[in-house]
Every structure is written in C-alpha cells, then in structure tokens.
N, C-alpha and C positions, 0 to 999 in steps of 0.2 A: 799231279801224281808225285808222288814221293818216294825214295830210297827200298819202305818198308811197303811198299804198294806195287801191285801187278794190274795188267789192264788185258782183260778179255776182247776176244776176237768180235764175239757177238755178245755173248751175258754168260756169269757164273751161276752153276747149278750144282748139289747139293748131291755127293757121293756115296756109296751104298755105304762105304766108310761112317761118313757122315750119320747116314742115318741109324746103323747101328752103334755108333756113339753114343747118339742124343736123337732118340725117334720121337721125341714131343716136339722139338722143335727143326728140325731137319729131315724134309721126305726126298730120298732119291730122287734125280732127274726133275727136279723143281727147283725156279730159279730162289738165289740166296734174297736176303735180303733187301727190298727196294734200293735204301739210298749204297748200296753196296755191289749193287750187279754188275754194274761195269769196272769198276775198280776197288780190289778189294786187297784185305791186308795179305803178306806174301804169303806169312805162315800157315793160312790155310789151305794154299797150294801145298807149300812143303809137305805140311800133315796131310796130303791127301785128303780135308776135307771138300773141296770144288775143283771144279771143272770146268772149262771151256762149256757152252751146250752145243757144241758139235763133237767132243771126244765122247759124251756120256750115251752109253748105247744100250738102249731102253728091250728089255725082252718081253714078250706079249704081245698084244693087241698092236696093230698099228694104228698110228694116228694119220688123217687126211693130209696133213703136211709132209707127209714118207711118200704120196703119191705125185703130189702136185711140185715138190721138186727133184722128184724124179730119181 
C-alpha cells in the first residue's frame, strides 16, 4: 500500500455518487474494480466515489445475506 492508497475493511463498492457520475461504468452497491477492491486509490474515498461494503446501505429487496448474518 502506498501513501496515495487506502485499504478496505472487507471490499470497495461503488456509491450512488458514483453512479450518478459515470452510470455506464459504476452501479451502486457493486464492488469496484477486481484488481482494485481491496485497495484502492484515496481520491476516490475523498470524492465520495466508494465505500467500505459494510457502510453502503442498499434500499429494496433484501438479499439472503441480510438474514444469515443476522
């Protein structure tokens, strides 16, 4: 990791920010980037483009993993 680099809890995911930015290539609550999920550059934190995927808080449907960890 490097100076200009931040390192996620679990993986970065892509903010509503994000997607209304750039919604061709950034969907809400989907992780970033393969070689980029666990560490990623800061500035995209700064901008609000990602997120931790435990801060990002999905409205709708739930998914079976909202059950299973309780």
């Amino acid at each position: 990791m490097t100076p200009d680099t931040v390192t996620a809890d679990t993986h970065w995911v892509w903010t509503d920010k994000a997607q209304e930015k750039n919604p061709k290539y950034a969907k809400a609550g989907a992780p970033i980037w393969y070689h980029q999920q666990k560490n990623a550059p800061k500035f995209m934190l700064d901008q609000g483009l990602i997120c931790d995927s435990t801060e990002y808080v999905k409205e709708g449907q739930a998914d079976l993993f909202e059950y299973i960890e309780g």
